[in-house]
Structure formats: C-alpha cells, structure tokens
KEKOLMAR-444293 format. One record per residue (C-alpha): x, y, z; residue in one letter. Coordinates in nm, 2 decimals, decimal comma, m for minus. Example, Ala and Ser with C-alpha at 12.3 -4.5 7.8 and 13.67 -1.06 7.14 Angstrom:
2
((1,23 m0,45 0,78) "A");
((1,37 m0,11 0,71) "S");
***
This chain:
419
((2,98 4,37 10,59) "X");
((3,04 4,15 10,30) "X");
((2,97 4,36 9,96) "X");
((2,80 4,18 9,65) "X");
((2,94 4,23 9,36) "X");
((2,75 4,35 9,03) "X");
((2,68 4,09 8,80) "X");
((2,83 4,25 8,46) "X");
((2,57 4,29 8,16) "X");
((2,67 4,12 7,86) "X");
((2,83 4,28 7,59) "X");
((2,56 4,27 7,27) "X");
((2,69 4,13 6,94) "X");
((2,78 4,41 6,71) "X");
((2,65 4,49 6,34) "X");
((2,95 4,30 6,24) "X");
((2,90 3,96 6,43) "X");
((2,50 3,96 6,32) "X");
((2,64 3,90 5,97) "X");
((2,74 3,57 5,95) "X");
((2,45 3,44 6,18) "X");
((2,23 3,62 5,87) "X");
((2,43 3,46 5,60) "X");
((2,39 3,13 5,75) "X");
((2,06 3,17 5,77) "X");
((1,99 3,27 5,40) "X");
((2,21 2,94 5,25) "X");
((2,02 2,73 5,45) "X");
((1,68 2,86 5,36) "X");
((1,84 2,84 5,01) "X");
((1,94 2,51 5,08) "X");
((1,60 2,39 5,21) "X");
((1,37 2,57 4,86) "X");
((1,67 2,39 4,65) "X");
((1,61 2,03 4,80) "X");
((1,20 2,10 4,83) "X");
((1,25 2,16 4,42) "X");
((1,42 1,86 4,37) "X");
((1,23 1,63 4,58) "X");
((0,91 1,78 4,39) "X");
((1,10 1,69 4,07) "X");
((1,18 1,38 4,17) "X");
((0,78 1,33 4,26) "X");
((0,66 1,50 3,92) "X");
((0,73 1,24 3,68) "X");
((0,90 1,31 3,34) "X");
((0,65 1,25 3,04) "X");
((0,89 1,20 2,81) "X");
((1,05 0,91 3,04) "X");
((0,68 0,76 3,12) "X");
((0,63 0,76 2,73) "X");
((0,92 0,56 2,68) "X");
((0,86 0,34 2,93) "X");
((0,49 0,27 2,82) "X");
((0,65 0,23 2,45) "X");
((0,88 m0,07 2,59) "X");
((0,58 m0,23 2,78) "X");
((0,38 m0,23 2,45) "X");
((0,66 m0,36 2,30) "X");
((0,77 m0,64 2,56) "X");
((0,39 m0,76 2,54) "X");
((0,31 m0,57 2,87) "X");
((m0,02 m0,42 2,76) "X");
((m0,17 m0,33 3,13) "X");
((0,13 m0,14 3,17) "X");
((0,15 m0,01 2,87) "X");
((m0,23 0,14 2,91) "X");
((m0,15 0,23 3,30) "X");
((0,16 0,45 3,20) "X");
((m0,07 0,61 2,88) "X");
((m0,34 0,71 3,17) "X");
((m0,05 0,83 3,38) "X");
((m0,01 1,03 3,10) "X");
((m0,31 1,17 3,01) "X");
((m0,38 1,35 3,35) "X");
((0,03 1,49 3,34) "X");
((m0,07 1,68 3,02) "X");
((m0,27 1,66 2,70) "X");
((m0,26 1,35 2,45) "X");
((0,00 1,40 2,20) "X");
((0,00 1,26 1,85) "X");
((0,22 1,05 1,98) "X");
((0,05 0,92 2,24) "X");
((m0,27 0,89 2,03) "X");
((m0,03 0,63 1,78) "X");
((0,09 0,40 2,08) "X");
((m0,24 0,47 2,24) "X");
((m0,40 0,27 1,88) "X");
((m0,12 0,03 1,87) "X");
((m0,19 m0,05 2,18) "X");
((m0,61 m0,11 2,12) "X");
((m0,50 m0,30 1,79) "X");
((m0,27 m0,53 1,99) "X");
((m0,58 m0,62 2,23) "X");
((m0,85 m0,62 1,93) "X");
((m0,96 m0,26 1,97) "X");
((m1,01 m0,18 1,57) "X");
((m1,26 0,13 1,69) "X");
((m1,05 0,23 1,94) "X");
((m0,74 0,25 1,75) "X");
((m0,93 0,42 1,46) "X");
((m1,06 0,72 1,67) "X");
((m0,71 0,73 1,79) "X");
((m0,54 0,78 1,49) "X");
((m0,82 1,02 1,37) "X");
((m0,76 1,28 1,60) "X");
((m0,40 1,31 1,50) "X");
((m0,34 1,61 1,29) "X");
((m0,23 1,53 0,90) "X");
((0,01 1,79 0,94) "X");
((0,25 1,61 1,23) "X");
((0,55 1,43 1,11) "X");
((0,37 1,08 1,23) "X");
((0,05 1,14 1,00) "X");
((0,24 0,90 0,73) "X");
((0,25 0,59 0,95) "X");
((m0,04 0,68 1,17) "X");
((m0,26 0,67 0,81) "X");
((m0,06 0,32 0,72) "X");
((m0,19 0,16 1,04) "X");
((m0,55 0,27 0,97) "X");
((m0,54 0,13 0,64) "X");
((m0,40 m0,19 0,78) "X");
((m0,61 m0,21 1,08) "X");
((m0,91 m0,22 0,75) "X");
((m0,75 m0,46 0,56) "X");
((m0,77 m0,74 0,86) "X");
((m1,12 m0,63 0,88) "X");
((m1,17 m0,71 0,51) "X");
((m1,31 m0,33 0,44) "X");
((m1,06 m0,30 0,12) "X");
((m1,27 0,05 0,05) "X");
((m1,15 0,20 0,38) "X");
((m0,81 0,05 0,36) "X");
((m0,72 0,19 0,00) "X");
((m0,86 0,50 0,11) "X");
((m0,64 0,53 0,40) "X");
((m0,30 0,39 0,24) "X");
((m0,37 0,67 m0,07) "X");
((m0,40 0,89 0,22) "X");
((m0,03 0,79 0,37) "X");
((0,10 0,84 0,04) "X");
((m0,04 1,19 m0,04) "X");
((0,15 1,32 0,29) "X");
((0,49 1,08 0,24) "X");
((0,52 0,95 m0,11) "X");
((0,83 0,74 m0,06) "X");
((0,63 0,54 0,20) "X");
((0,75 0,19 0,09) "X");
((0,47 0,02 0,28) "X");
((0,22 0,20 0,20) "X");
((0,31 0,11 m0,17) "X");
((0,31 m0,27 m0,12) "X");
((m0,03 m0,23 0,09) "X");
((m0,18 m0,08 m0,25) "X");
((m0,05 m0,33 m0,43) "X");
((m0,24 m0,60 m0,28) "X");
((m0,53 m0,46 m0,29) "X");
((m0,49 m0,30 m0,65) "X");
((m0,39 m0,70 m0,74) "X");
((m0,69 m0,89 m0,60) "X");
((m0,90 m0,74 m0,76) "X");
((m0,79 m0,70 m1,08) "X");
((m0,69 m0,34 m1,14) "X");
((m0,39 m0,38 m1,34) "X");
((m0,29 m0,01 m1,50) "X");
((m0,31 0,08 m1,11) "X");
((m0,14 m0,18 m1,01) "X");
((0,12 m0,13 m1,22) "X");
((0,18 0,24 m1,14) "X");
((0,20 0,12 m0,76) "X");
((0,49 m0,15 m0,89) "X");
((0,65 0,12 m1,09) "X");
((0,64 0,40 m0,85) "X");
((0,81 0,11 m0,55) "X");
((1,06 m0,01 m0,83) "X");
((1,17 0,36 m0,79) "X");
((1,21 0,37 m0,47) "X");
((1,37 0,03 m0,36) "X");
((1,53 m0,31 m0,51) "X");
((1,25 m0,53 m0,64) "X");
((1,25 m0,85 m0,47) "X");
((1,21 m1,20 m0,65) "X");
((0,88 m1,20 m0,50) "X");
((0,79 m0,85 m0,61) "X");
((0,90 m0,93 m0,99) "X");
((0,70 m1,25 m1,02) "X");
((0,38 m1,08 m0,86) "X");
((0,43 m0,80 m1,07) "X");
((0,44 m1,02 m1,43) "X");
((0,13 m1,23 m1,29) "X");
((m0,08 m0,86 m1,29) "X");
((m0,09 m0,85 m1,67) "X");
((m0,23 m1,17 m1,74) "X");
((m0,60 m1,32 m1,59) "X");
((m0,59 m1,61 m1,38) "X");
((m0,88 m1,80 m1,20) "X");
((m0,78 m1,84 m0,86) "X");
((m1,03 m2,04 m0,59) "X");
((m0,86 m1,85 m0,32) "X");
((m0,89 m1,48 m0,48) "X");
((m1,26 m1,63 m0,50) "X");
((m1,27 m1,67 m0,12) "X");
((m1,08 m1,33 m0,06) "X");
((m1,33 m1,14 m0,26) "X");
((m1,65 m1,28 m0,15) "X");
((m1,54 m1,20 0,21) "X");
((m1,42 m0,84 0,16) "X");
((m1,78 m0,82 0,02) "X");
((m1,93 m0,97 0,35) "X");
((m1,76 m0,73 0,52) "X");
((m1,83 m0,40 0,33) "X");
((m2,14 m0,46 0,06) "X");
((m2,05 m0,10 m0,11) "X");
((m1,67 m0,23 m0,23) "X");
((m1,78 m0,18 m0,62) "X");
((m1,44 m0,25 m0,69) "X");
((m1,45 m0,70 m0,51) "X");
((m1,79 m0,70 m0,67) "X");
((m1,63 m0,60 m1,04) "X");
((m1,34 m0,83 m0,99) "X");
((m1,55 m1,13 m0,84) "X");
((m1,77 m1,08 m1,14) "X");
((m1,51 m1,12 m1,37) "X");
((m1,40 m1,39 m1,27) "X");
((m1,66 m1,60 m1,24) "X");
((m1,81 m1,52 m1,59) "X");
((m1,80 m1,85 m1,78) "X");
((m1,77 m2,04 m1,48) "X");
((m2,06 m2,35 m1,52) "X");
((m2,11 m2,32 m1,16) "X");
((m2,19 m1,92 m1,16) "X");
((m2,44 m1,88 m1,43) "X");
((m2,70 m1,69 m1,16) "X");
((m2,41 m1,55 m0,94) "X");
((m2,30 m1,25 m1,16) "X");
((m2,60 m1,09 m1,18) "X");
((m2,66 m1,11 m0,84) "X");
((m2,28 m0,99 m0,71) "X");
((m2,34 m0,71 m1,00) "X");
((m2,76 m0,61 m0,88) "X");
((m2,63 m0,34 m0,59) "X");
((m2,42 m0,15 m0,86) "X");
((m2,62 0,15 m1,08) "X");
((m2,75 0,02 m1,45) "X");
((m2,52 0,27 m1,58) "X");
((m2,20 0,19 m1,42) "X");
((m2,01 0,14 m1,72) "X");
((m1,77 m0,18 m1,56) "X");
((m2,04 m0,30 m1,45) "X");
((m2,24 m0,32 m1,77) "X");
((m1,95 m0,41 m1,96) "X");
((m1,97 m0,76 m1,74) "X");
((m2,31 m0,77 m1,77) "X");
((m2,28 m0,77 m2,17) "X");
((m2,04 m1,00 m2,14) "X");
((m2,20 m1,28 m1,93) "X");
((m2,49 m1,26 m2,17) "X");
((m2,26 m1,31 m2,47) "X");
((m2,11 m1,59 m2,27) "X");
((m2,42 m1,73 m2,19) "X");
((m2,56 m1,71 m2,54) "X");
((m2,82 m1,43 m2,48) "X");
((m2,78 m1,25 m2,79) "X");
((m3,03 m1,00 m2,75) "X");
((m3,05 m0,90 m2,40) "X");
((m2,62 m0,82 m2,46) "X");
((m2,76 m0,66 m2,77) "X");
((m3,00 m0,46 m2,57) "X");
((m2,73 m0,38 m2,35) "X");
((m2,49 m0,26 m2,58) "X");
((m2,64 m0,02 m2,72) "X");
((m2,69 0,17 m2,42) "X");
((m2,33 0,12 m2,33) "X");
((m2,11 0,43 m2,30) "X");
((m1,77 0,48 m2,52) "X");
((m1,40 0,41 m2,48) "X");
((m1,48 0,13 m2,20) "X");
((m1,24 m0,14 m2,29) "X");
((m1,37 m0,44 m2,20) "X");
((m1,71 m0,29 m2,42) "X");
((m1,49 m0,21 m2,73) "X");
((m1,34 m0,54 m2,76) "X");
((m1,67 m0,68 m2,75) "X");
((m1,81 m0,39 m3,03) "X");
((m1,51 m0,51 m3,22) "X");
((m1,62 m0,89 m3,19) "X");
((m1,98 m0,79 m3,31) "X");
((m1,83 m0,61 m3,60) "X");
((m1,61 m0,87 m3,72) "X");
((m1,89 m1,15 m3,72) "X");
((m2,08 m0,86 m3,94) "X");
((m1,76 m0,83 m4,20) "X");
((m1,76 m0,47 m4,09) "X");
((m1,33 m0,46 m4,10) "X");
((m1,31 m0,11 m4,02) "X");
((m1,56 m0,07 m3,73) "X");
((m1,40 m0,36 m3,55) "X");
((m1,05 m0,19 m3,60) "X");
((m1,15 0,06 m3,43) "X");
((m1,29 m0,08 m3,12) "X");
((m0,99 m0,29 m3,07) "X");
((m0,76 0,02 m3,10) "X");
((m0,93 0,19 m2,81) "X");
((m0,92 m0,16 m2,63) "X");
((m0,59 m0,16 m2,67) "X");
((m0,50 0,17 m2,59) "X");
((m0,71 0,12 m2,24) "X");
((m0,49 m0,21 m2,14) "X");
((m0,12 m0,14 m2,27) "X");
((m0,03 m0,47 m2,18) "X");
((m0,32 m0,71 m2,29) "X");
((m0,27 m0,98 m2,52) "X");
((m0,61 m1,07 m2,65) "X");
((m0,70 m0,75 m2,80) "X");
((m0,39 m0,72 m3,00) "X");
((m0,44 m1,05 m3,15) "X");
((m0,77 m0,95 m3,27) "X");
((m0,68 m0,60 m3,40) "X");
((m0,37 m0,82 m3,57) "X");
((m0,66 m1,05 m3,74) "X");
((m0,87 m0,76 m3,83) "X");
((m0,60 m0,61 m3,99) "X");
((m0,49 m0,92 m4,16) "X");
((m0,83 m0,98 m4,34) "X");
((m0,83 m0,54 m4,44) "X");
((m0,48 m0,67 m4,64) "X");
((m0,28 m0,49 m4,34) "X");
((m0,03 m0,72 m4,35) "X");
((0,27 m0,52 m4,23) "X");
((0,07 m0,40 m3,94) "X");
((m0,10 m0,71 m3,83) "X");
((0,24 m0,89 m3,81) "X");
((0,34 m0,63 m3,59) "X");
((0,11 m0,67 m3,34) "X");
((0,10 m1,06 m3,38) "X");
((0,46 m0,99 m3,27) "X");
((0,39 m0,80 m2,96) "X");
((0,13 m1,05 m2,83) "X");
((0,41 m1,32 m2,89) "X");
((0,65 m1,15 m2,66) "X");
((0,37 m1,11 m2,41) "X");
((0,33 m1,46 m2,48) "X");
((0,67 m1,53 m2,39) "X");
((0,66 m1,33 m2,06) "X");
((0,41 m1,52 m1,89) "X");
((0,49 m1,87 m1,99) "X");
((0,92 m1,77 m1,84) "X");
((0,66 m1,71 m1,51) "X");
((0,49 m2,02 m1,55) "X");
((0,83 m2,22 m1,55) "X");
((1,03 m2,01 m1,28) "X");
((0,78 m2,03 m0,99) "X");
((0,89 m2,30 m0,87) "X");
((1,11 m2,22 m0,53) "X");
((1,43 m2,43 m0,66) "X");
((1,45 m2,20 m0,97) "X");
((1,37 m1,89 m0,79) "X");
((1,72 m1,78 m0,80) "X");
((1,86 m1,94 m1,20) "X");
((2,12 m1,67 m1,31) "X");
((2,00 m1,77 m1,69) "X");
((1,62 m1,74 m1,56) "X");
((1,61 m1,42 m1,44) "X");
((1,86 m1,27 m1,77) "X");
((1,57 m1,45 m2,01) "X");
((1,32 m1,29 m1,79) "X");
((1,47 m0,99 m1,83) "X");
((1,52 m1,01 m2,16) "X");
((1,16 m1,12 m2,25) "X");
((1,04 m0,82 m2,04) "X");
((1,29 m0,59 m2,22) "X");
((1,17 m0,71 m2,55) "X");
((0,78 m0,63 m2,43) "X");
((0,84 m0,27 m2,36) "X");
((0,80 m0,36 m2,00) "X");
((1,16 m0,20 m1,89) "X");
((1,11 m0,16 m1,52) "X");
((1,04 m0,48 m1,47) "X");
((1,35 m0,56 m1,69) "X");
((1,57 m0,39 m1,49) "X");
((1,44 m0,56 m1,19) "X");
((1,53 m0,93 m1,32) "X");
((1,86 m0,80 m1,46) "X");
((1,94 m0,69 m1,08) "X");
((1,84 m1,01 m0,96) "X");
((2,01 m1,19 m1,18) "X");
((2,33 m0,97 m1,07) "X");
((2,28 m1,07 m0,75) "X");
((2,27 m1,42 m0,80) "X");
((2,59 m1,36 m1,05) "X");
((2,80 m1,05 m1,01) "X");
((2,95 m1,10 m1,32) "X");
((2,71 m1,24 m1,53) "X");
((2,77 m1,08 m1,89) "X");
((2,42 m1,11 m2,01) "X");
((2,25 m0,94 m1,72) "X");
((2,52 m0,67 m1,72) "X");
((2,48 m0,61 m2,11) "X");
((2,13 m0,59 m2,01) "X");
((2,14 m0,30 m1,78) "X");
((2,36 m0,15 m1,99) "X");
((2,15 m0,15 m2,25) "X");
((1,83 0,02 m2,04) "X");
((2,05 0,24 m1,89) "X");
((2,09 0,41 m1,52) "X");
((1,82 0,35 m1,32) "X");
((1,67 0,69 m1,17) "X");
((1,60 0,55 m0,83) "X");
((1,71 0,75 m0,52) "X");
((1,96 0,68 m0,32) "X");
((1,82 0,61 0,06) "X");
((1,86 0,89 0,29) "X");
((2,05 0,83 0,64) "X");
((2,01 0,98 0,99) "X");
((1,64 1,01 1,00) "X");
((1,47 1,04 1,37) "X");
((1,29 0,77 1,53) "X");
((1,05 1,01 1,67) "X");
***
C-alpha cells in the first residue's frame, strides 16, 4: 500500500516581512499623489507666465493673442490693474478709445500703475481732440506722481495751444526741475511768452472744438487769435456765444473785438459791466484812460496788467509811457528797459530756429544771457547747459551758470521695478 504524503501548509509571512510590502506600498501611493500634483500643475497654467506672454504678443503686434491670453486670464482669476492697463493698451492699439477708457477707470488710484494708467487716458483724449478730458486726466497723473516727466510735456502742449502762458510756464518750470531741457523744449518755451498767429494752431483749435463744444479754454484762445483778422469780423462772436455773458475772458475779448472793430459804445457798454483785476480788461481801462489824459487811472490798470502777465511786453511799454507823460522818468526808463530785454529774447528765437543754428555755442550763451538779463533764470540755465554741451569748455556759458548758481534739480533715481 503506497502512502501519500501530506502536502505541508505554507509557512505565513510574519509581522516582520508585512513591513516592507506596507512600506512599498505607502511610497508608491506617495509617488503617484506627487506626480498627479504635478501633472495638475503642469495643466493649471501660471498667470503670471500667461501675463507675460500676452504682454509680448501685444508688444510683437500679436493682438488676437494678446486678447486670447487676457481671456485665458480672466476666467484663471480676477482682472488685475494690471491686466486692466494691457487690457486698454491693447483696445487703443485696435481703436478701442471706450474700451480702453472703462479699462483704465476701474483701476484703483491708489495702485502703483495709477500714474501711467491716468497718462494713457489723457492721451487716448488728446487723439480724440477732447483737450478738456485730456488735461483733466494728465493733472490727474500728476497729483498721484509728480515727477511724471510725460505727463509734464502732455500739459504743456495743451497749456501752449491755447495760449495759457503763466500755466504753461509753471509746467516748463516744474520739467526744467526734473530733467535737462532739450533745444526743442527751450525754443518752445521762449515762443510761450510772446503771441503769434499761426494758421495751423487755427486748424488745431477749431477741431478740438468740433470735438468737444464745452472746451471754454480752444474757444478763448481761437478767439484771440482771430480778433483783428479781416477775414473773422463775424467769427468771434459766434466761437465766444456758448460761453456765459459774465465770463470774465470771455468778455474781455468781446471788449476787445469791438474796440478793434471800432464799436465804441457797445465795448463801452461792455466795460462797464466788466469785473476787476482781469488783465487783458485793465490794459484796455488803461488805454481808455490815457486817451481821456487821466495819467493816474491808466497807471493803475496797467500795473495790474502787468502784475497778471509777468512776462508781457506791451503792457510795460504803456505803463513806461504813462509814466513818462506823469514826469516819471526814472521809472518809465526802467520799464522801457525790461520790454527791451524781452525784446531781445524773442528776436535771438527768431534768428536761431533755423535747424543749422540749432546747436551755435555763441547762440545758445546770447540766449542765455538775454534770458538771464529778463529775469527768466530757468530758462537761462537751460541754454547755458546746452551751450555746454555743444562746448564743454566754453567760458561764457560756464561764467553763466556760475553766476545763477546750482541748479536744484534731482538727481534720477535707479533700480525702480518694471512692474
């Protein structure tokens, strides 16, 4: 009889051979949650890359990429101020102007882009010809960065066209502090304290106009200009009719036109409801009271006319005759004097603007000089620098700044962020 043997049970893994199979076990569920993670990392994109990469499609001209990645972000996470600027850039590049505006509104003034976000409204105004808005929104920039260097020159512009010239000058006065005045700047500058018919500031003005009918300030400076024009006798009333009777610039032309066009008693009429301390009315109260001998009244309109327009040279020549007739001599010479140098100023413009003098070493000291001379020291300094420039060691430029002393501008900061 044949036995079977017993098939032996095997022996069961102890305690201490479950614990690596465990171990295993644990790393590679670790392993797997790790690799899950990254691959949804990998899948989530970074908004920070996609905003970069929709800033270099903007910038390489890639516009439907640039709006497809700014969509992308938008449903990643809310619109940040940043995105809102690129997001108008973007609407100005493809002739958006209301897109880009309610873009830029809804960025907070109190993040660091508010500054630039402000100049690009005002700009984005300016091409529309809505000088109102843009000033408004370049004033703006300036309140929340002051050292804004564009917003400056955007003001000036403005501020220039149409005639404003103690703003204008603060704006020129408050860059010169901040930066080197080029050529450009400097001859720009001088031209803003003298009048100048201009066809093309015509143009300019008559469009802003079209484009916004409530800019008081293109209809006051078209005005102007075009009083004693033979071709504009009916135009100035009708730029001036949307302004109030009592606006006091507004009247002030008004008087004037009817002086000019020999309508004695309606500019009578209109005088006497004029207000005080206007300067364009004073000089013309001081005209009336010189043709009526009356010496002291006429004085003293064209010493608040002066006092209004620091750097005029008409009403100083007629407070200088005025004076002369009282027996003033001492005083009238000394204002004959000023207008002179004034004089002098604008006729050194005249003969530099051409572009093959632009850059005269002896030029740009006499300019300096002449400004020196007329009180106007900023802009002294500036054509002293130039000239500098042109001629290290020039001695007359050199004695020049030496002789106005160190300039307070600061000196430009380094390291700022981009973003």
């Amino acid at each position: 009889m044949t036995v079977t043997p017993k098939s032996t049970p095997e022996p069961k893994p102890s305690r201490r051979n479950r614990r690596p199979i465990v171990v295993v076990a644990v790393i590679a569920i670790g392993a797997a949650i790790l690799i899950a993670g990254w691959v949804a990392s990998r899948a989530r994109p970074d908004p920070d890359r996609l905003w970069g990469k929709a800033e270099a499609a903007f910038l390489a001209g890639r516009w439907d990429v640039a709006r497809a990645l700014l969509a992308r972000l938008a449903r990643l996470r809310p619109p940040t101020p940043l995105d809102r600027l690129l997001e108008a850039q973007l609407a100005t590049a493809e002739n958006r102007p209301d897109d880009a505006l309610t873009a830029i509104g809804s960025i907070p003034a109190s993040h660091p882009i508010a500054p630039q976000a402000m100049l690009l409204y005002g700009r984005i105004e300016r091409q529309r010809h809505r000088m109102a808005a843009a000033e408004s929104a370049f004033r703006r920039a300036l309140a929340l960065k002051p050292s804004l260097i564009e917003a400056h020159r955007e003001l000036i512009y403005i501020l220039g066209i149409q005639s404003r010239r103690s703003e204008v000058d603060a704006e020129f006065r408050a860059l010169a502090g901040l930066t080197t005045l080029t050529h450009h700047d400097l001859f720009t500058w001088a031209l803003t304290h003298f009048s100048r018919w201009s066809p093309d500031v015509v143009a300019d003005l008559e469009g802003f106009i079209a484009a916004d009918p409530s800019d008081r300030q293109s209809r006051l400076a078209l005005a102007s200009m075009l009083i004693g024009r033979p071709d504009a006798e009916g135009r100035v009333g009708n730029i001036l009719a949307p302004l109030p009777v009592d606006d006091p610039d507004a009247l002030a032309i008004r008087i004037q036109a009817a002086f000019e066009r020999g309508r004695l008693d309606e500019a009578t009429r209109l005088l006497a409801q004029a207000p005080e301390a206007n300067p364009r009315i004073e000089r013309i109260r001081g005209e009336l009271a010189m043709q009526r001998r009356d010496l002291d009244a006429a004085i003293r309109h064209f010493q608040r006319a002066i006092t209004a327009e620091p750097y005029d040279r008409v009403a100083p020549a007629e407070l200088a005759r005025a004076l002369r007739l009282r027996g003033d001599s001492d005083a009238a010479t000394a204002l004959e004097e000023r207008s002179r140098r004034l004089n002098r100023v604008y006729n050194l413009i005249v003969a530099i603007r051409s572009p093959g003098r632009a850059n005269r070493p002896s030029d740009l000291v006499d300019l300096g000089l002449a400004c020196e001379n007329s009180g106007l020291i900023d802009e002294a300094r500036g054509w002293y620098d130039l000239a500098i420039s042109a001629s290290p060691l020039d001695p007359e430029a050199q004695k020049g700044l030496h002789r106005l002393g160190p300039s307070h501008r600061p000196k430009p900061r380094a390291g700022l962020a981009r973003r």
